[in-house]
MIZA-621869 format. One record per residue (C-alpha): residue in one letter; residue number from 1; x, y, z. Coordinates in pm, 1 decimal, always signed. Layout:
<atoms>
{'A', NUM, {X, Y, Z}}
...
</atoms>
This chain:
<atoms>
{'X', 1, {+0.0, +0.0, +0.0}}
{'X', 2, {+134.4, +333.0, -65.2}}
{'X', 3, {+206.4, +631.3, +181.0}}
{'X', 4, {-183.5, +849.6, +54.8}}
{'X', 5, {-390.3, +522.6, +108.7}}
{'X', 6, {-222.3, +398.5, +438.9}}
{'X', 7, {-269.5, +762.6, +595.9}}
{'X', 8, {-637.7, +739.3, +524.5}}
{'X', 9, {-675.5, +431.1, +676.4}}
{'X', 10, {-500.1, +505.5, +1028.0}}
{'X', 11, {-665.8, +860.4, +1020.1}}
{'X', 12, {-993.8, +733.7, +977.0}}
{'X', 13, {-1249.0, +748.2, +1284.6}}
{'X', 14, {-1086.4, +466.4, +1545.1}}
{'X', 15, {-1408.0, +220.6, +1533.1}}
{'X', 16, {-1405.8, +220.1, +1171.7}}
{'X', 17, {-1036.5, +136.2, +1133.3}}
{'X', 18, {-1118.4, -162.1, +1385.7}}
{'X', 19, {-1458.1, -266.7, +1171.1}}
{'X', 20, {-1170.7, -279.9, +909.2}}
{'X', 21, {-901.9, -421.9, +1019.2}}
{'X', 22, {-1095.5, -682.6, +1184.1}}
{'X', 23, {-1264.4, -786.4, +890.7}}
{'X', 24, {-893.6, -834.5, +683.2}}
{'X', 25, {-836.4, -1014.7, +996.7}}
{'X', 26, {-1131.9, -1297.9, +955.2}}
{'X', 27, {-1107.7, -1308.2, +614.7}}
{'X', 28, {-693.9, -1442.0, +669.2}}
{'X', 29, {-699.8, -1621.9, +968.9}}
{'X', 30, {-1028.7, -1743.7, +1005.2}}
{'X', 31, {-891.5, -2007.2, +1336.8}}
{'X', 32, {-894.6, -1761.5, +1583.1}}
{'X', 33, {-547.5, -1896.3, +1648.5}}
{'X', 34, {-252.7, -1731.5, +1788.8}}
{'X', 35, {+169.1, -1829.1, +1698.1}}
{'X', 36, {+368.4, -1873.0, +2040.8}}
{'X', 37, {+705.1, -1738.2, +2010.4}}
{'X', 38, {+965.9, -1763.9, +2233.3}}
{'X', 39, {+1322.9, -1553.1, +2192.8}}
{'X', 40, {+1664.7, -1632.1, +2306.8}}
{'X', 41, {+1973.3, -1433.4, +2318.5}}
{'X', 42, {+2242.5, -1727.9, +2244.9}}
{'X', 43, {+2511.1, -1400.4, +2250.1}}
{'X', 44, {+2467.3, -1115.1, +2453.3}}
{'X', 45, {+2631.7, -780.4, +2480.8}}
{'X', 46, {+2897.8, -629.7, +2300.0}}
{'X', 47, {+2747.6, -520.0, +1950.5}}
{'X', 48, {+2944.9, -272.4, +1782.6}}
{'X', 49, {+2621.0, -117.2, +1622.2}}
{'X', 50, {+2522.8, +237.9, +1730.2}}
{'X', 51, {+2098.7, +122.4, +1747.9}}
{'X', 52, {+2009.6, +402.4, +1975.5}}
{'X', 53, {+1732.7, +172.7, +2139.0}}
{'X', 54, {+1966.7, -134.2, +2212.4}}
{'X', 55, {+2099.4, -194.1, +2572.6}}
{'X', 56, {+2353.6, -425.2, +2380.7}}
{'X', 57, {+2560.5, -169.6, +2200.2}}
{'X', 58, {+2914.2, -192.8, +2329.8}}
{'X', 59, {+2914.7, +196.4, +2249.3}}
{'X', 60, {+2686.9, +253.0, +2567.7}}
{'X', 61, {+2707.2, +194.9, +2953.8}}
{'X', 62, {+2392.6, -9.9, +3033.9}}
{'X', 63, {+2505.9, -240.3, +3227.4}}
{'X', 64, {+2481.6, -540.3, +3012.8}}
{'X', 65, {+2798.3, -769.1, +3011.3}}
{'X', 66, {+2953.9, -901.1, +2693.0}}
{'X', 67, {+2868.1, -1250.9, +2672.1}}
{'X', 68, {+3015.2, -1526.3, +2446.0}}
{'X', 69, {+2798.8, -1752.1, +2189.5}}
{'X', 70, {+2601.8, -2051.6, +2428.1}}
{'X', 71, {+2683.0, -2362.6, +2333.8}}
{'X', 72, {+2451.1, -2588.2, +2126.8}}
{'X', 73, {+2379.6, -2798.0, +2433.8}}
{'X', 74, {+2258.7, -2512.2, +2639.9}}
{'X', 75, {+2049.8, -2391.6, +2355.0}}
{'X', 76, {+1867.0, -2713.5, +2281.5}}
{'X', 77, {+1755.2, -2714.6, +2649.2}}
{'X', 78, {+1611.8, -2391.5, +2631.0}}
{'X', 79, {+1452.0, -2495.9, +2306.4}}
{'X', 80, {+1283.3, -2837.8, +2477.9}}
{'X', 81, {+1160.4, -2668.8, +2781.5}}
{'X', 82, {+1005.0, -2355.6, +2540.2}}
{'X', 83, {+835.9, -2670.1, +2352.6}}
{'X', 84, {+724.3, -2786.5, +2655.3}}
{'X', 85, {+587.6, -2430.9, +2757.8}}
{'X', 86, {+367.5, -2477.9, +2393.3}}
{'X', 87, {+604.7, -2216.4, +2208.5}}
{'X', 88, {+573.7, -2339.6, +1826.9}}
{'X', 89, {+828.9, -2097.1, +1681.7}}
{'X', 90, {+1194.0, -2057.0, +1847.1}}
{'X', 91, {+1367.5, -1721.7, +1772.0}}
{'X', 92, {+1758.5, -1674.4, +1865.8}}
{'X', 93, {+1929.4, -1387.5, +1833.7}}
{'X', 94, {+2301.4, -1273.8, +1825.2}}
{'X', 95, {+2416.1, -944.6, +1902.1}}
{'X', 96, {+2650.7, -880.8, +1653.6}}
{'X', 97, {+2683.8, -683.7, +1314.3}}
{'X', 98, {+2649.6, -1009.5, +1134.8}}
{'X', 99, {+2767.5, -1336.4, +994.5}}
{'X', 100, {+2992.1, -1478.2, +761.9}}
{'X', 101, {+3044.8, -1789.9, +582.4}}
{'X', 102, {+3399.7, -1952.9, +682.9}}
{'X', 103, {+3422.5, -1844.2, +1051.3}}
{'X', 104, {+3420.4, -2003.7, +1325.8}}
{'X', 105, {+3098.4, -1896.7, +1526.7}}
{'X', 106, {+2896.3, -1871.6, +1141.6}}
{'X', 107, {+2970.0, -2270.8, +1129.1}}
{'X', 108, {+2870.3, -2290.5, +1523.0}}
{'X', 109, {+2521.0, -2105.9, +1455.7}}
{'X', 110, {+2505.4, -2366.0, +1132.8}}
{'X', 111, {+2532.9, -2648.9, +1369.3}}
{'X', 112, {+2278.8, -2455.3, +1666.2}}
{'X', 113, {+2031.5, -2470.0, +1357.0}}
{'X', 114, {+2049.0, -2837.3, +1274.9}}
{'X', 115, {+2004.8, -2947.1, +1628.9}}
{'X', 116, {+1724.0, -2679.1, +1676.6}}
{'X', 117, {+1534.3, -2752.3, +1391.8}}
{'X', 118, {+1483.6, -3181.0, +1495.7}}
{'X', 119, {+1308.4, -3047.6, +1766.1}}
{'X', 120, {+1006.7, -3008.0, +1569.7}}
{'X', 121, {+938.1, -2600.4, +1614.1}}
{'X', 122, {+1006.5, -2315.3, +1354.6}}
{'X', 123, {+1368.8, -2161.7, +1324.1}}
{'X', 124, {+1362.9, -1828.5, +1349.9}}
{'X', 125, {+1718.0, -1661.8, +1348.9}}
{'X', 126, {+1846.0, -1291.4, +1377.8}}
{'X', 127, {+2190.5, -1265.7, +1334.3}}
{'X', 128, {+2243.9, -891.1, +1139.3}}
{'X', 129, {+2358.3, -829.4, +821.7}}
{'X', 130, {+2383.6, -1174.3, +574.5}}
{'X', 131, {+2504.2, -1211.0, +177.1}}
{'X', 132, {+2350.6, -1438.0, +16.1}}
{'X', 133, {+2589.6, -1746.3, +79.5}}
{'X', 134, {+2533.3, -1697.8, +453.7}}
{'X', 135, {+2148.9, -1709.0, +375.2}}
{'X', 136, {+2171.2, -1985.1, +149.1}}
{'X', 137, {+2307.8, -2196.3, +427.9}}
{'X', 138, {+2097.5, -2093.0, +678.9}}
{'X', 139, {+1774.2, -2235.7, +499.3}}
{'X', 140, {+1981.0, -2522.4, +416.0}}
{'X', 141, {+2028.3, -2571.4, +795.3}}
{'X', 142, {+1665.2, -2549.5, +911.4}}
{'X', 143, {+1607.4, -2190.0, +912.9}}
{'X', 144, {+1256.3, -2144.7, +871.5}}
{'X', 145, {+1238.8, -1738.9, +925.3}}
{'X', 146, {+1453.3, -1440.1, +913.6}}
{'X', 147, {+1396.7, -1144.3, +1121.7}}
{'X', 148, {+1565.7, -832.6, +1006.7}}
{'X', 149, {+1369.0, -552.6, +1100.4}}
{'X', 150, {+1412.0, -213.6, +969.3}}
{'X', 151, {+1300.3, -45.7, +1279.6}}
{'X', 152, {+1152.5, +265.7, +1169.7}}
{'X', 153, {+1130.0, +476.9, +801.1}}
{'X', 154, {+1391.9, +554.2, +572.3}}
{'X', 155, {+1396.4, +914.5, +671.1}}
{'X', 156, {+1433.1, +860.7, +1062.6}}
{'X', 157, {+1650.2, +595.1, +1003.1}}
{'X', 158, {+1964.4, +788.9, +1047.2}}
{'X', 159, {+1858.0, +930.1, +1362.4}}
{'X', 160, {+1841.1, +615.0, +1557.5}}
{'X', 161, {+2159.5, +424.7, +1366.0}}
{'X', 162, {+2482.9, +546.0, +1202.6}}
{'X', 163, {+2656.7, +252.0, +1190.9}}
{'X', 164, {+2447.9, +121.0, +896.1}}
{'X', 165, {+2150.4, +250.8, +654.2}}
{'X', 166, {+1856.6, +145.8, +541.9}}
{'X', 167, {+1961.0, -7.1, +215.6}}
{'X', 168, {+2202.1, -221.0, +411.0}}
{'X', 169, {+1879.3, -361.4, +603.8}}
{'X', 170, {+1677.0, -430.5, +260.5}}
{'X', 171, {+1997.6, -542.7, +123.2}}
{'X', 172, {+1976.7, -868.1, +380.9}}
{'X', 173, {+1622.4, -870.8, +322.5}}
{'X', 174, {+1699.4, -938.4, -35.7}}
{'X', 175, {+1916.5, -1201.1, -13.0}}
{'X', 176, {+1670.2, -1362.2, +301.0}}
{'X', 177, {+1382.5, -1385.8, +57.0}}
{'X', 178, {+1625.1, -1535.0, -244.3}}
{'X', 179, {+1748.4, -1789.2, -65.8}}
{'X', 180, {+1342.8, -1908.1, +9.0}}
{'X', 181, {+1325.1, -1848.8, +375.5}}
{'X', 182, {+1019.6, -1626.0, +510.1}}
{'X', 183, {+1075.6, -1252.9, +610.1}}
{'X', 184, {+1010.5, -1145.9, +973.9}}
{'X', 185, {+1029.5, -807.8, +982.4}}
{'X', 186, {+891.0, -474.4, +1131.2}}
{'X', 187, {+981.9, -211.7, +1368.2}}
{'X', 188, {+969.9, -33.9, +1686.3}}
{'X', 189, {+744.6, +252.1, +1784.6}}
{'X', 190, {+798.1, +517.9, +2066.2}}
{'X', 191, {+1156.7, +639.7, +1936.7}}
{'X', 192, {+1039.7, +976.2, +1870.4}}
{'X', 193, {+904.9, +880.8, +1510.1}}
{'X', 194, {+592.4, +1027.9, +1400.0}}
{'X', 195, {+306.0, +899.3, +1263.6}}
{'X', 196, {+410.4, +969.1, +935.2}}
{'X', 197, {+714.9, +782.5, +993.8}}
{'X', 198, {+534.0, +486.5, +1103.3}}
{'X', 199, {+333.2, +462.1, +817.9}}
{'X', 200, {+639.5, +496.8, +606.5}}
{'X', 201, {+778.0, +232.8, +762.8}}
{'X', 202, {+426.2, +27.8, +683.3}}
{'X', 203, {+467.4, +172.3, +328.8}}
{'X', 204, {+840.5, -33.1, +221.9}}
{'X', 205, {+737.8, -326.7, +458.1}}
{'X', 206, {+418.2, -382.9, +231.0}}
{'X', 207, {+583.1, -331.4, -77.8}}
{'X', 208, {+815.0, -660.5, +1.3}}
{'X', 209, {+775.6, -876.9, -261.3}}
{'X', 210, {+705.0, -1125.7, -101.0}}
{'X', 211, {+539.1, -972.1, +185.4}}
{'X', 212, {+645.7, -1039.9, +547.0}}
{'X', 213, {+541.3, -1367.5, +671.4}}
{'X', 214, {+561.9, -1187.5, +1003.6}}
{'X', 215, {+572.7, -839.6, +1139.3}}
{'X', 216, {+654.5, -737.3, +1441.4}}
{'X', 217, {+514.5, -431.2, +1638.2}}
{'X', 218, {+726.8, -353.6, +1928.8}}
{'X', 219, {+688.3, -76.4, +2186.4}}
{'X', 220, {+983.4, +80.8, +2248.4}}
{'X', 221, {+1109.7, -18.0, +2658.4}}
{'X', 222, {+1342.5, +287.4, +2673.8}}
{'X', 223, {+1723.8, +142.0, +2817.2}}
{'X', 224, {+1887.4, +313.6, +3066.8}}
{'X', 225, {+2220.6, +461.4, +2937.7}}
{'X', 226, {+2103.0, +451.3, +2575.4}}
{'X', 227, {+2029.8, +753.5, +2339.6}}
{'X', 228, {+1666.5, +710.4, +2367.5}}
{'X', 229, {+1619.0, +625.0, +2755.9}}
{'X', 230, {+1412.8, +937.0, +2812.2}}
{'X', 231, {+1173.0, +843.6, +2492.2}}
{'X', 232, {+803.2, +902.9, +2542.7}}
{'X', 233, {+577.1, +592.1, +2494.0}}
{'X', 234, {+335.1, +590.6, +2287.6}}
{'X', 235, {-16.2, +610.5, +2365.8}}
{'X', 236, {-228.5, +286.6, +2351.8}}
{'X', 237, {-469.6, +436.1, +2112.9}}
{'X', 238, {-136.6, +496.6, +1886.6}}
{'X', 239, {-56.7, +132.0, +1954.1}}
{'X', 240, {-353.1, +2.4, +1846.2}}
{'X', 241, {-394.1, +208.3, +1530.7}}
{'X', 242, {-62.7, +112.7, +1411.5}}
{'X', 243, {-155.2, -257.5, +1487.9}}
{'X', 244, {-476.4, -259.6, +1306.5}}
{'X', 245, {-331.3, -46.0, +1004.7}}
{'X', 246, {-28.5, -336.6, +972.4}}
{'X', 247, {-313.3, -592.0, +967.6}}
{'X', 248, {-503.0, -390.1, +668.2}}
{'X', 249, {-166.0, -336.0, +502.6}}
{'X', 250, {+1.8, -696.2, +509.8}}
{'X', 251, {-344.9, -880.3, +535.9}}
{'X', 252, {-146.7, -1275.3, +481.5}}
{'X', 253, {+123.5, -1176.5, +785.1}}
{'X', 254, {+124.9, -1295.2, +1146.5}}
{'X', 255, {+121.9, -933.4, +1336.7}}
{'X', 256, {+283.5, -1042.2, +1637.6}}
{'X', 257, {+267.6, -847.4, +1954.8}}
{'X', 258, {+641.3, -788.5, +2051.8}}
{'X', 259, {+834.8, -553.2, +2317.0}}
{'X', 260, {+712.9, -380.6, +2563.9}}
{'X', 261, {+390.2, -650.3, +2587.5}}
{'X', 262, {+455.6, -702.2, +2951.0}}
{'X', 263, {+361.5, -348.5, +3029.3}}
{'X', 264, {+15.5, -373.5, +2848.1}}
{'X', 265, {-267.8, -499.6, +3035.6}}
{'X', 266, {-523.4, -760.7, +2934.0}}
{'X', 267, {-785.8, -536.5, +2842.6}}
{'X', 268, {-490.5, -379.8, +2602.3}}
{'X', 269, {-385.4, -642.0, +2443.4}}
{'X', 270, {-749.1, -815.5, +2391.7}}
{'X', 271, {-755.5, -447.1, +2158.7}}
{'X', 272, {-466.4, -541.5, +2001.0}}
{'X', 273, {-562.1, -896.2, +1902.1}}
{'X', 274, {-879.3, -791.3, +1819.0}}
{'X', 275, {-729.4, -524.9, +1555.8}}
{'X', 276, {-545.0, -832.3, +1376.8}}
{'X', 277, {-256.3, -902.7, +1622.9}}
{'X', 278, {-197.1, -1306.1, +1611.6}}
{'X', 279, {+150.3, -1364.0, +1773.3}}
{'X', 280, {+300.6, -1279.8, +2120.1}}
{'X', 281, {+671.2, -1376.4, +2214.9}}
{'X', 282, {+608.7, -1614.5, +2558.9}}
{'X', 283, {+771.6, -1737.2, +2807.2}}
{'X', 284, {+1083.5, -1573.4, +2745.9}}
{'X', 285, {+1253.1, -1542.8, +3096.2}}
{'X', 286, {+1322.0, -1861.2, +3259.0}}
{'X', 287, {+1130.2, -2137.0, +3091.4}}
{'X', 288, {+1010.6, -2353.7, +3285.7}}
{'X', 289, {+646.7, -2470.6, +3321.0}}
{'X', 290, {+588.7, -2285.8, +3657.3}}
{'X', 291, {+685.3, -1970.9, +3462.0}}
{'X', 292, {+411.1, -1677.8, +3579.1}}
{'X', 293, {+409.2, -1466.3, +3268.8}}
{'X', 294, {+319.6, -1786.9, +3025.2}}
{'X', 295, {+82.1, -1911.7, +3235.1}}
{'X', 296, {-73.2, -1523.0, +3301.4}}
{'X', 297, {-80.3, -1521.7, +2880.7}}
{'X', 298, {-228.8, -1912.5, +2862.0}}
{'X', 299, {-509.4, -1799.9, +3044.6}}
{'X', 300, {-576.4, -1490.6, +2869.2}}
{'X', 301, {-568.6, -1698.2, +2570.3}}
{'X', 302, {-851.9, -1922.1, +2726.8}}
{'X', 303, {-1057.8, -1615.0, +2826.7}}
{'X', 304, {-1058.3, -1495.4, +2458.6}}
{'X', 305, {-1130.6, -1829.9, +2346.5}}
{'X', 306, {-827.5, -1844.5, +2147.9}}
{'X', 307, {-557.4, -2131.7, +2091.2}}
{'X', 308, {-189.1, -2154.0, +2054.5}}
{'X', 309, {-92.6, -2229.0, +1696.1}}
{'X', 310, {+53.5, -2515.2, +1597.4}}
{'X', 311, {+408.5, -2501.1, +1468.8}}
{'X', 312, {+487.0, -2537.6, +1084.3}}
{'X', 313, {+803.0, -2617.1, +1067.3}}
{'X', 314, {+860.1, -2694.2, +674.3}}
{'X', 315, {+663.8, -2353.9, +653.4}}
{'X', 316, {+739.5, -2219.6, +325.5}}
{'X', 317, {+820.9, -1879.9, +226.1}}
{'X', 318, {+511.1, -1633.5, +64.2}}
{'X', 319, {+542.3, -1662.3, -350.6}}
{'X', 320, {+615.1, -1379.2, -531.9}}
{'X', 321, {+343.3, -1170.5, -669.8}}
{'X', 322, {+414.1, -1105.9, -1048.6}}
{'X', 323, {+275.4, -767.2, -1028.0}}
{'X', 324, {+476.6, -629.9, -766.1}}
{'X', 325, {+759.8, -498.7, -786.7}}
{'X', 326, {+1102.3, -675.9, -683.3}}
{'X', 327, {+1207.1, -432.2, -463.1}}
{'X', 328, {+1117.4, -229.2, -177.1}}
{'X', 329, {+929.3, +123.8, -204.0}}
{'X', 330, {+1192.9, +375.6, -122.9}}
{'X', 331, {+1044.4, +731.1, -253.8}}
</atoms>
């Protein structure tokens, strides 16, 4: 959708932008189903990007320690007990500027994959920048899903990062969707963007071709010792909007409820799903079954009469659409 038609849709009077959204909503995922993600950072600390929002920048004093890659043994119990917790899709991030093919810790994340992926959940993976060898491999692996977000639009892009741009971002992207693994991708609000921005943001995401598979909408949790610690959250009215709009906008994605979920309350996030949100990251502290926040989100679930999804793990990648264009809307 372009920038004209998206602004009329998230200015238009809030119960007719639910009416709408809701509707795209039943018309793709009829199940009343929701995806149960879980993330894991398998290497903490010690980035050398700039990301204004990121606690794990080496560049900032947030207390975070540098941490080395977990090994695979570690990870895969993390992994069981999340499947045991009902998570269907098992995200793990690095915090680094990326990967490549021939090192050490690219062939360790390689072999993290292959173990992962026998467990029967998705493989989600976010490891920064990738060519298109390093993707290649990755789907080989098991590597179900991407997630590259690119945070916010192309014009306040180089407020919150200097360390990379934009293209760099659609760049991986690129080589993510030609190698045949889905796209999870979205961005954060609250960094001092403005609406506009957001629905710039909306704009280039839509114009993926493929579309996302997923997009995630996270609030930003302002850092302590980062850039943007004194950032002003957003409203939940804004929230919402900008939920239902991405539903409208990317009608075949999962819109999955991401950061800063643990400060909404139920009557919040029953909104949000309603407006076409149909994935939550879960039980992401400890994981284990006594674990209060997945068991607080379970029965929320149950009072909505919804039910986890169940995992897809030789999901395939959204076809191309002949009539879109390759690449991203950047104008």
């Amino acid at each position: 959708m372009r920038f004209d038609e998206l602004k009329r849709v998230y200015e238009q009077p809030f119960f007719e932008l639910l009416k709408q959204a809701r509707a795209v909503h039943e018309a793709h995922w009829p199940e009343n189903e929701v995806q149960l993600c879980t993330l894991l950072s398998i290497k903490t600390g010690g980035c050398s990007e700039d990301c204004s929002y990121c606690a794990q920048s080496a560049r900032y004093s947030t207390g975070v320690d540098r941490e080395q890659l977990m090994e695979t043994c570690d990870i895969l119990k993390r992994a069981e007990a999340a499947r045991s917790n009902g998570s269907t899709r098992f995200c793990m991030g690095a915090a680094w500027k990326g990967v490549r093919d021939g090192t050490k810790r690219f062939d360790q994340v390689l072999e993290i994959v292959r173990s992962v992926s026998e467990l029967g959940m998705e493989v989600c993976v976010t490891l920064g920048e990738l060519g298109a060898e390093e993707a290649r491999k990755l789907r080989e692996a098991g590597v179900t899903a991407y997630n590259h977000n690119i945070d916010t639009s192309p014009e306040h892009y180089p407020k919150i990062v200097s360390t990379h741009t934009f293209q760099d971002r659609l760049n991986t992207i690129r080589h993510v969707q030609d190698a045949g693994m889905s796209v999870c991708c979205g961005g954060i609000v609250g960094m001092g963007e403005t609406a506009d921005d957001r629905l710039r943001m909306l704009e280039v995401l839509s114009e993926f071709n493929p579309q996302p598979e997923s997009v995630p909408i996270n609030s930003l949790m302002p850092m302590p010792g980062t850039p943007l610690e004194g950032a002003e959250p957003v409203t939940t009215f804004d929230l919402i909007r900008m939920i239902a709009t991405t539903r409208i906008a990317v009608p075949g994605a999962k819109v999955r409820l991401s950061a800063g979920r643990t400060n909404m309350s139920e009557e919040t996030q029953t909104l949000c799903f309603f407006a076409g949100a149909n994935s939550i990251f879960y039980g992401d502290k400890l994981l284990t079954a006594s674990n209060p926040q997945a068991q607080q989100d379970l029965a929320l679930l149950e009072k909505l009469n919804l039910s986890p999804q169940t995992p897809n793990p030789a999901l395939t990648a959204p076809a191309v659409e002949a009539c879109r264009p390759l690449e991203p809307a950047m104008s």
